[in-house]
N, C-alpha and C positions, 0 to 999 in steps of 0.2 A: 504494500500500500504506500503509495505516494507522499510525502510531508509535505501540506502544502504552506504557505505565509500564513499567519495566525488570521488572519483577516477572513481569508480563505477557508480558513477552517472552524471561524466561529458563524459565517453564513450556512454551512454544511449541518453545523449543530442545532441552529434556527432554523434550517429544511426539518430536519428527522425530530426537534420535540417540540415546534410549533403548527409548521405545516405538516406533517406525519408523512415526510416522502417515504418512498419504499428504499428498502437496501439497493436492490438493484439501482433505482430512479439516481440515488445518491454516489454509486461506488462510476457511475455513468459521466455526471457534474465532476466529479474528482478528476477524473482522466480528462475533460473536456479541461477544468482549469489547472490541469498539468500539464494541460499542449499549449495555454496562452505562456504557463511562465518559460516553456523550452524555448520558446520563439523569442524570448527576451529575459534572458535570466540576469541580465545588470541590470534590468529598471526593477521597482516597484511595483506593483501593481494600481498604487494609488497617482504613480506619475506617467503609468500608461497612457496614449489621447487616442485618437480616434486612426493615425496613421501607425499609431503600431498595430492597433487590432487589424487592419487590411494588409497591413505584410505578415501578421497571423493567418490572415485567412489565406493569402497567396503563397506562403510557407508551404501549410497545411497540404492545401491542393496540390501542389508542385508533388510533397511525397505521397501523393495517392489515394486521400479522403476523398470520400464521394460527397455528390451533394447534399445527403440527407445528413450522413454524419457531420460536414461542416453546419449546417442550419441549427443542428443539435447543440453544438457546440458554443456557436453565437446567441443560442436563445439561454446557455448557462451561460455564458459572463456578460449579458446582456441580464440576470438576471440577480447576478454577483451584484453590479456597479450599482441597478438600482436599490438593489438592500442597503450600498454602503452609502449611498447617496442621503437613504433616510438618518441613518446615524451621524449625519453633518462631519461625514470625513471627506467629501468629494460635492463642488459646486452641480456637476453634469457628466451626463454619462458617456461615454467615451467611445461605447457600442448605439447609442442610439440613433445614429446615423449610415449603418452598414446592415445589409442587407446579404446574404448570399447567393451564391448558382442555383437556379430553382432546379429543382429535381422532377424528371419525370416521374408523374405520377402514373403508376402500372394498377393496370386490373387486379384485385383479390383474386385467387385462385381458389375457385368455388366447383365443389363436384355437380355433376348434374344431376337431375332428381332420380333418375335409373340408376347412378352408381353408391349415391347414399342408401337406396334402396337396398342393394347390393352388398353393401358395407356392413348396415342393419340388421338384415336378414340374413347373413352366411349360409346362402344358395348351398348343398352341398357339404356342410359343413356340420356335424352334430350338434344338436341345441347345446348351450353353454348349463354344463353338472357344477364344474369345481368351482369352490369360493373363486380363484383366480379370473375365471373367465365365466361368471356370475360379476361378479366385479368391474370386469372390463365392461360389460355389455351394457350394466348399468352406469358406467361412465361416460362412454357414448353417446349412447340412447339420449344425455343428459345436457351434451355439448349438441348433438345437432338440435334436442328437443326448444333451449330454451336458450343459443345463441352463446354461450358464455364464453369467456374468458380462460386459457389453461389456467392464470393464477385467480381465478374466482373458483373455478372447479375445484380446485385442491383444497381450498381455504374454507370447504363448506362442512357442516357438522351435519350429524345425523339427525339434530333435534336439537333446540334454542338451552344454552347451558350455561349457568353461571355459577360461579361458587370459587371461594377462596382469592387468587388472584387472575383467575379464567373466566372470559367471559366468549361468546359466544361470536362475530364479527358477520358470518354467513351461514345459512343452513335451512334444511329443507322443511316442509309442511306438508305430509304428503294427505293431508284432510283435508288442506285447503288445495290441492295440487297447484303446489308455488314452491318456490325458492325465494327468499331473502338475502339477498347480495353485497356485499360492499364492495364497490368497484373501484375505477381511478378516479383518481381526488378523493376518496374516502367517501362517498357519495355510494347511499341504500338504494336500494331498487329493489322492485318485485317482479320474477318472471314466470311465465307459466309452465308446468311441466307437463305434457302429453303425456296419453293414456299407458304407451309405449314405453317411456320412461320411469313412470311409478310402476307399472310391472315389473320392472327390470329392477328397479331399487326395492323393490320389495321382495324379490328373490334373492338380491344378494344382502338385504340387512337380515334376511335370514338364518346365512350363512355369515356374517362378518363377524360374529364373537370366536369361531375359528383363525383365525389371524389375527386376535387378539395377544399377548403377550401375556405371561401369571402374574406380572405385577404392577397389571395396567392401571391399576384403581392408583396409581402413584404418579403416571400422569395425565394429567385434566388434558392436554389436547390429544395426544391415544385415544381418551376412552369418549372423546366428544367427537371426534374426524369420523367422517360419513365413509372416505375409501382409505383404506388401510395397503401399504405395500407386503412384500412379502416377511419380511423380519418385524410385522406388527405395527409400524410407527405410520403417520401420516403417511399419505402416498406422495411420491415427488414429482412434479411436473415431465424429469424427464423418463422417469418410468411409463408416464401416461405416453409418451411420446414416442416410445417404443413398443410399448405395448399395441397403439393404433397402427403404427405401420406393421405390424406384424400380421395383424388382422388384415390389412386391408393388402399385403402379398398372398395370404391364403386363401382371401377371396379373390385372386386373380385382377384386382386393380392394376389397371395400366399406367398408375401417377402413384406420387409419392404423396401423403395424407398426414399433413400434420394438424392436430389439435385445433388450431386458427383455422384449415381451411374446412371445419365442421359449422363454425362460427358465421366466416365468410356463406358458404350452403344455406345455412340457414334464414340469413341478411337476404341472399339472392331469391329463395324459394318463398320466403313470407312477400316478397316485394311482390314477385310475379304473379302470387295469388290475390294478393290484396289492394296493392297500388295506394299504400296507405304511406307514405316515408313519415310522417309524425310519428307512427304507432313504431314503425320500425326503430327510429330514432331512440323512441322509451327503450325499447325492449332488449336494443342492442347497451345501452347506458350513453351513449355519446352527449356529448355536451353540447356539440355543436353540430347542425344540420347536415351541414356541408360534406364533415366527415360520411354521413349516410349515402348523401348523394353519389357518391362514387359508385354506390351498387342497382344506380339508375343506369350507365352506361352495360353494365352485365348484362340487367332488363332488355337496353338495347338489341346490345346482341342477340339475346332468345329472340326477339321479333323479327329482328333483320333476318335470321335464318328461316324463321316460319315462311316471309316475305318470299323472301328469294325459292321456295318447296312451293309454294302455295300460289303463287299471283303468275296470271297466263302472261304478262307484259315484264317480265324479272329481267329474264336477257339468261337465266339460267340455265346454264349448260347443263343435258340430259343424257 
C-alpha cells in the first residue's frame, strides 16, 4: 500500500468514516492519487495548478491509461482538491478546469432471452441435488431475477439480523418476494424476486445449515449470509464468478458469462418487455437516468434485427 502526503490521506479517512466508500472504491482513489504525486514528486500537492495536472494527464496516457481509467483518476483528485478547498488550505481547484479523453462508450454484454433461458434451465443437465449446486442455482436464478449487483449479491442475508455489533445491511423476504439492498452510495432499495428465484432459494436454505461450520453461532455474519462458500464463510464474489462460468460451459454457452452480464440480461429483457426506463432505472438502483439509457441502444438492436427479418423493403439479404 502506497504512503501517500498526510493531506492525502486524511481525505481517504473522510471517504471510509464519513462518506462510507467501499475498500475497493478507496484502495482505487489511492492509486489514482499515487499516479498524480509520481508525475511530480518535488511539488506539493497543495502547490500543484492546473498545468501540472495536464502533464499528469498526458504523463498518464503516454504510459498507457485508457480513457476511463484516466476520467477515474481526474474525478479523485478533482475530488481531493475540492475537500481540501473546504478546509481553507487551497483558494481553487486546480482540477476544475481539465477534462479528459472521452471514452467510448461500448454496449453491456447482455445474453439473449434463449441463452439465459439456457443458462437457467441446464437443458441436459440433472436438476441441481447438492447444497453446492442448490446454491448456485439459487444465486442465479437471483442475479438474473432481480438485476443485482455481484457485491449486492454477496452482501445479502438470509433474513433481517441484528444483535451485538451485527446488523443486517441487505437481505431477503421471501413472504414479501423482495430483497432489501444497499447498493452504491449506501443507498436501500427494494427489488423483486421471481417465482423462479424463491424456488430456488428455498431449496437451497434448505440445504444451507450443511455448509455451515460447528462454530458458526461465533460468527454473526456466517450465520446471517444467505450463500455460504464451500469452507462455511460468506460466499466470495469471485467464487460466484466461477462458479457461473462453469455452469454456463456445461451448458454449452458460446460466450463467457460473468455475474454483471446477468445484470446487464436482465436491464435489457425488462426494457424490451416493458419500455418502462423509470421503472428500470428503480430496479436497477442507478442514480442517474442516463446511466439506464445505455440499454435503450441494446433495445435498438432487438428491433433493428426484427426490422431487417420482418419488413418486405429491408434490403435484407436472403
Amino acid at each position: 500500500m502506497h504512503a501517500l502526503p498526510a493531506a492525502m490521506e486524511q481525505w481517504l479517512l473522510h471517504l471510509q468514516a464519513n462518506r462510507r466508500y467501499s475498500p475497493h472504491t478507496l484502495a482505487g482513489y489511492r492509486q489514482d492519487l499515487w499516479h498524480l504525486i509520481q508525475c511530480h514528486p518535488e511539488t506539493t500537492p497543495d502547490d500543484l495548478t492546473e498545468s501540472h495536472i495536464r502533464h499528469a494527464i498526458a504523463r498518464l496516457h503516454s504510459q498507457g491509461l485508457q480513457p476511463r481509467s484516466l476520467a477515474r483518476a481526474l474525478a479523485a483528485w478533482r475530488g481531493f482538491y475540492q475537500w481540501r478547498a473546504t478546509t481553507g488550505a487551497l483558494e481553487c481547484n486546480p482540477v476544475a478546469g481539465v477534462r479528459g479523453p472521452k471514452a467510448a462508450r461500448g454496449l453491456p454484454k447482455a445474453l439473449s432471452v434463449e441463452q439465459a433461458q439456457v443458462l437457467l434451465d441446464r437443458p441436459n443437465l440433472p436438476e441441481p441435488n447438492t447444497p453446492i449446486e442448490c446454491r448456485d442455482q439459487a444465486m442465479f436464478e437471483i442475479l438474473y431475477s432481480s438485476g443485482l449487483r455481484l457485491a449486492e449479491l454477496v452482501t445479502l442475508d438470509w433474513r433481517y439480523s441484528r444483535h451485538d455489533q451485527y446488523q443486517s445491511q441487505s437481505w431477503i423476504q421471501l413472504a414479501e418476494r423482495e430483497a432489501i439492498v444497499k447498493g452504491k452510495g449506501s443507498k436501500t432499495r427494494s427489488v423483486a424476486l421471481g417465482s423462479k428465484a424463491i424456488a430456488a432459494t428455498e431449496r437451497w436454505l434448505a440445504m444451507r445449515d450443511q455448509l455451515l461450520p460447528a462454530r458458526a453461532a461465533d460468527d454473526p455474519d456466517t450465520t446471517a449470509a444467505l450463500f455460504l462458500g464451500a469452507r462455511g464463510k460468506r460466499i466470495s464474489p469471485r467464487v460466484v464468478q466461477l462458479q457461473l462460468n462453469k455452469l454456463a460451459t456445461l451448458v454449452g454457452l458460446p460466450v463467457h458469462v460473468h455475474p454483471h452480464s446477468l445484470r446487464h440480461s436482465f436491464a435489457t429483457h425488462m426494457l424490451q418487455s416493458s419500455q418502462d426506463l423509470r421503472a428500470v432505472q428503480e430496479m436497477l438502483g442507478h442514480a442517474n437516468i442516463s446511466t439506464t439509457q445505455i440499454y435503450t441502444r441494446l433495445d435498438f438492436q432487438h428491433l433493428a434485427a426484427v426490422y431487417d427479418q420482418a419488413h418486405p423493403r429491408a434490403n435484407r439479404k436472403r
